[in-house]
LOVO-913267 format. One record per residue (C-alpha): x, y, z; residue in three letters. Coordinates in steps of 0.02 Angstrom, whole numbers, plus 50000, padded with zeros to 5 digits. Each point is the difference from the previous one (the first is absolute). Layout:
BEGIN
XYZAla;...
This chain:
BEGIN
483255003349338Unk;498064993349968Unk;500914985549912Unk;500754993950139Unk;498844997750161Unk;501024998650130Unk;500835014449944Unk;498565010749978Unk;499524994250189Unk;501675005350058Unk;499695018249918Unk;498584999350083Unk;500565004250181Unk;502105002149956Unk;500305016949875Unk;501264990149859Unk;501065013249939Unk;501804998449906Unk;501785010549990Unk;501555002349903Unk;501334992850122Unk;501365012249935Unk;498675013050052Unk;499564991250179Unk;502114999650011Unk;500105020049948Unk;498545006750113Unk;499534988750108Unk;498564988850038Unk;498865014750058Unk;500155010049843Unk;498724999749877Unk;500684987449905Unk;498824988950013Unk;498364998249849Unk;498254991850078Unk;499654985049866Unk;498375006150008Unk;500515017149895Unk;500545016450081Unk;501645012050025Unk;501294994050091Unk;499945001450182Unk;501014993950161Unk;499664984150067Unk;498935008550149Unk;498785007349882Unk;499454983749898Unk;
């Protein structure tokens, strides 16, 4: 992300995270499917 700045700026106030679809598809959404792009365990979209 420090390699682009206007990303970095987003991540700055907006927690980037991404998913699997077919997981987001099996368990919805608010499962924790979904990996920070900053490092960490997976985790529901609430918890970012």
């Amino acid at each position: 992300m420090a390699q682009h700045p206007l990303v970095a700026a987003l991540a700055r106030d907006v927690p980037l995270a991404a998913a699997v679809l077919e997981d987001i598809e099996e368990h919805g959404p608010s499962a924790p499917v979904w990996t920070p792009l900053t490092g960490g365990p997976p985790c529901p979209w609430t918890e970012l």
